[in-house]
N, C-alpha and C positions, 0 to 999 in steps of 0.2 A: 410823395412816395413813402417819408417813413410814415404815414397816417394811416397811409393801407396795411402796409406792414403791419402794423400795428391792431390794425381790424381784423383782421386774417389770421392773427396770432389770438386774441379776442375771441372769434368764433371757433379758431381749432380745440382752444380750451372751453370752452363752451360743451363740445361737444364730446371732448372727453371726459367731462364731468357726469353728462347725460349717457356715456356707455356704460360707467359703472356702477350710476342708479339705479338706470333699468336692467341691467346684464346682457343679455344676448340679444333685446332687442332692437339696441343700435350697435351695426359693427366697431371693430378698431378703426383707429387713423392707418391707413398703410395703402400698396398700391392694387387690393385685393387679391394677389397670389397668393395669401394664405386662408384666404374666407372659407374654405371647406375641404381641402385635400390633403394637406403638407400635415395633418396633425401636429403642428406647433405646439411648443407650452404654454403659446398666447393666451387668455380668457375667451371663452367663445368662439373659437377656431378650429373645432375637432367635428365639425358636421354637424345637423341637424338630430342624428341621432343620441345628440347628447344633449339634447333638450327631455326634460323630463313632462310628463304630462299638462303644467301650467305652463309652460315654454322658457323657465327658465334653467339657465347654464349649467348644465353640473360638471364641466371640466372632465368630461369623459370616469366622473364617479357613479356608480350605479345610486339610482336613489333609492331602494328600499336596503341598502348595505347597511348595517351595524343596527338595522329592528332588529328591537327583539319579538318571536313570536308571542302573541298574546292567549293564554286559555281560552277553551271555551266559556260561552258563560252559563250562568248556571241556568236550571231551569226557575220553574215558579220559585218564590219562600227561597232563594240562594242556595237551590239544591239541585242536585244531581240524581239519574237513576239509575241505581244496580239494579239488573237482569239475571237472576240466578236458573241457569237450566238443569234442574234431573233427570240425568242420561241412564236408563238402567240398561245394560247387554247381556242382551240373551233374554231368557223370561222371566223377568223380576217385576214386582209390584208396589214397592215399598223403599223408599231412602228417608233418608235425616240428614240436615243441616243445621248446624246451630249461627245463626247470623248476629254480631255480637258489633254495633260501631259505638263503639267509646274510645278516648282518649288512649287508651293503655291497648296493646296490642298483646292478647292473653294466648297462653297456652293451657293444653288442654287440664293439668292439673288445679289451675288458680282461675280457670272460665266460669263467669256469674250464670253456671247451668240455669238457673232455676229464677234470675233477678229480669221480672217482664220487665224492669225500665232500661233494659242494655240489651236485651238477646230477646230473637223469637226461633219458633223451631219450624224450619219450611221442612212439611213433610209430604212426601208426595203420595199418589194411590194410580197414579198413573204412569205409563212409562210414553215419554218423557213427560214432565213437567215445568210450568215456566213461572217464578214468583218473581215480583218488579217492588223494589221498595225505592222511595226518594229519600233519600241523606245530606244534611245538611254539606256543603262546598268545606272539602279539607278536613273533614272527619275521616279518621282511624277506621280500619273495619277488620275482624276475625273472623273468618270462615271456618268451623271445626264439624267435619265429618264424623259421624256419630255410625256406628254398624252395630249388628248383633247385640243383646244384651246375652244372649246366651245362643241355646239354639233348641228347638222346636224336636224331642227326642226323648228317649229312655234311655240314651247315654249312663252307664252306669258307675258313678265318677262320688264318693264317698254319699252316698246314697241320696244325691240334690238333684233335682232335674228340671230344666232348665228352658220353660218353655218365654216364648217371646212373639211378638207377630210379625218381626223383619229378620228376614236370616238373609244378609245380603253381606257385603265385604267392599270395601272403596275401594278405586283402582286406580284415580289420577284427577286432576286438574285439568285444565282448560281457559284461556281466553286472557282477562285483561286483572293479572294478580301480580302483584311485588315479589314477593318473598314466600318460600315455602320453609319454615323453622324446625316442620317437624312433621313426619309423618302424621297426612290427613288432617293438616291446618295450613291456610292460606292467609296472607294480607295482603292490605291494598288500601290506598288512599282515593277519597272521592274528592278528585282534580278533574272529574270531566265524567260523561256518564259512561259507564264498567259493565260488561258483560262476561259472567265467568260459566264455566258449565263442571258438574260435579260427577264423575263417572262412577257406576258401583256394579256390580254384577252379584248373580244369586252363592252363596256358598255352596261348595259340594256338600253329595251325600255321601255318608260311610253308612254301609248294612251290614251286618255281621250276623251270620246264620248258624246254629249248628245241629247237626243231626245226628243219627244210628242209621249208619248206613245198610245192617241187613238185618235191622230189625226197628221199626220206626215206630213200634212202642216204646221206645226207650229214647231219650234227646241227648245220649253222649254224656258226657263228663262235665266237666267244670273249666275255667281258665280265671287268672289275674288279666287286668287291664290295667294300662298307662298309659294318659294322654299328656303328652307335651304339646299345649298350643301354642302361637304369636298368640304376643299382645292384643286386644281387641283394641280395637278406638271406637271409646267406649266412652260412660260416664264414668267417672273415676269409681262410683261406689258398685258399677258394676261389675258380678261372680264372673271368675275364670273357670273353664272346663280343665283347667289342669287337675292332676292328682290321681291317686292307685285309687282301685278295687280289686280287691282278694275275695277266689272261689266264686263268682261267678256264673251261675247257676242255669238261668234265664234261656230259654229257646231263639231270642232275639234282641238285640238293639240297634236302632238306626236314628239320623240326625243330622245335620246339618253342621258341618262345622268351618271353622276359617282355613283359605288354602295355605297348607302347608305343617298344618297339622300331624303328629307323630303320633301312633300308636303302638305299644307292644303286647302282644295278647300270649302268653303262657297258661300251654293246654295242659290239665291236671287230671288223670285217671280217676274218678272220687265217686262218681255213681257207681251202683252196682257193686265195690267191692267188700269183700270180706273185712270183718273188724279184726277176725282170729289168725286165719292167714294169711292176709294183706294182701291176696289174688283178685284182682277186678278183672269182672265178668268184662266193661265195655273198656276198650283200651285206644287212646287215641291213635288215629291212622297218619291223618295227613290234612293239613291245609288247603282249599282249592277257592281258583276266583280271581282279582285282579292282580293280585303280589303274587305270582307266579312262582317266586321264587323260594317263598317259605317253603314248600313240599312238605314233606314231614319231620322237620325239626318241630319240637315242642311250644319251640321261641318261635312268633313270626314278628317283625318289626317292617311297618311302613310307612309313609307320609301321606296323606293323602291331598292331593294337587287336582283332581277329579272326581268326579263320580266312583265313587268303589264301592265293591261287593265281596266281601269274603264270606267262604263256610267253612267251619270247621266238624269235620268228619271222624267220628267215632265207630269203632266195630263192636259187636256183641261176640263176644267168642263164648258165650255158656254152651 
């Protein structure tokens, strides 16, 4: 009797030795009332469901718990593609991007404009356009929107004028960028492939007409001009349209300029008058056109956010 004993005792350890090598393959010693239902804190006791794909135990732990997600991998050369889209709205034909991956993440003041081993210039002729560059996995990269060097116009602004072949204005961002630091500059780390889209649309135009309303041998008077632009995002050595011209003479200028631009145009009696009695024949009437509101004050001041069209209307009173 104690020999069996003994043997029994022999083979129950035996077997419990063999439950905890293999895990869930052999059940516990017990009377089977907790082999799948009771969720005990036993090993192996919590159902079949907590078997993980190679059939061992995981204690009712999930097994992909505490991964961490892995990146993607790179492509070819341990690189990545950026997909740069230019989106122009409305009818535009022309953007610039300056695409810059280097270590250093540049503003537009201190960007190697001009350095081919850091920056190329995706410029487009199409609306949209799509340029795909590969970058090395974990490289820096600076996107700087570039618009208008000036604008395409007789503008008549300390007697510079200001022709250029894009007269467009940025308008936003799009898709897979970090950090916007500064108006019309974007980054972004190449951790996986990036697709960003650059939006620009065309700048309005400003037309300024003037005439002799009841006698159109004559083209009216004279006026001062002042334009206060925005900033262009620009190349830094590029001209601003700001700055006066005085007496004004000219039957027309028009142009293209950035929105939100400020004009003030002061109409000056000067054609046609007397040197001795300081009587002019042609005498300013009134303003007419999208500023409505100028009428005939001498002063008209506007911004221009759209398309505008002003004349400025002279009489002949000889």
């Amino acid at each position: 009797m104690q020999n069996s004993n003994t043997n029994r005792i022999g083979v129950l350890c035996t077997m419990f030795v063999l439950a905890l090598l293999v895990g869930c393959e052999v059940p516990p010693v017990g009377d089977g009332s907790n082999g799948g239902d009771d969720h005990s804190d036993n090993i192996c006791t919590n159902g079949v469901d907590d078997f993980d794909t190679n059939g061992i135990c995981t204690n009712g732990v999930d097994e992909d718990e505490g991964e961490e997600l892995e990146p993607p991998e790179p492509g070819e050369d341990g690189q990545f593609r950026l997909t740069l889209t230019m989106e122009g709205l409305g009818d535009i034909e022309a953007m610039r991007v300056i695409v810059i991956d280097d270590s250093v993440l540049y503003s537009r003041e201190n960007a190697p404009f001009f350095d081919i081993n850091t920056s190329f210039n995706a410029v487009s002729d199409m609306n949209p356009d799509v340029f795909v560059r590969n970058i090395n996995e974990g490289q820096q990269v600076t996107l700087i929107a570039i618009e208008a060097t000036g604008v395409t116009s007789d503008i008549p602004v300390n007697d510079i004028r200001f022709p250029t072949p894009f007269n467009f204005e940025f308008v936003g961002w799009a898709g897979d960028i970090d950090d916007q630091p500064e108006d019309g500059v974007a980054t972004l780390e190449m951790n996986g492939d990036k697709e960003v889209t650059v939006m620009f649309q065309a700048m309005p135009v400003i037309d300024v007409v003037k005439i002799n309303e009841n006698n159109p041998q004559l083209l009216g008077g004279c006026y001062d001009v002042v334009i206060d632009a925005p900033p262009l995002l620009a190349f830094p050595t590029d001209l601003s349209i700001d700055g006066t011209r005085e007496g004004f003479c000219r039957p027309r200028f028009a142009g293209q300029v950035k929105t939100g631009t400020t004009f003030t145009l002061t109409a000056e009696d000067s054609n046609g008058c007397d040197a001795v009695s300081g009587l002019c024949t042609e005498q300013f009437d009134r303003w007419e056109g999208d500023p409505s509101g100028c009428g005939g004050n001498r002063e008209c001041m506007f911004q221009v956010d759209t398309d505008t069209t002003i004349t400025a209307i002279w009489r002949d009173n000889s």
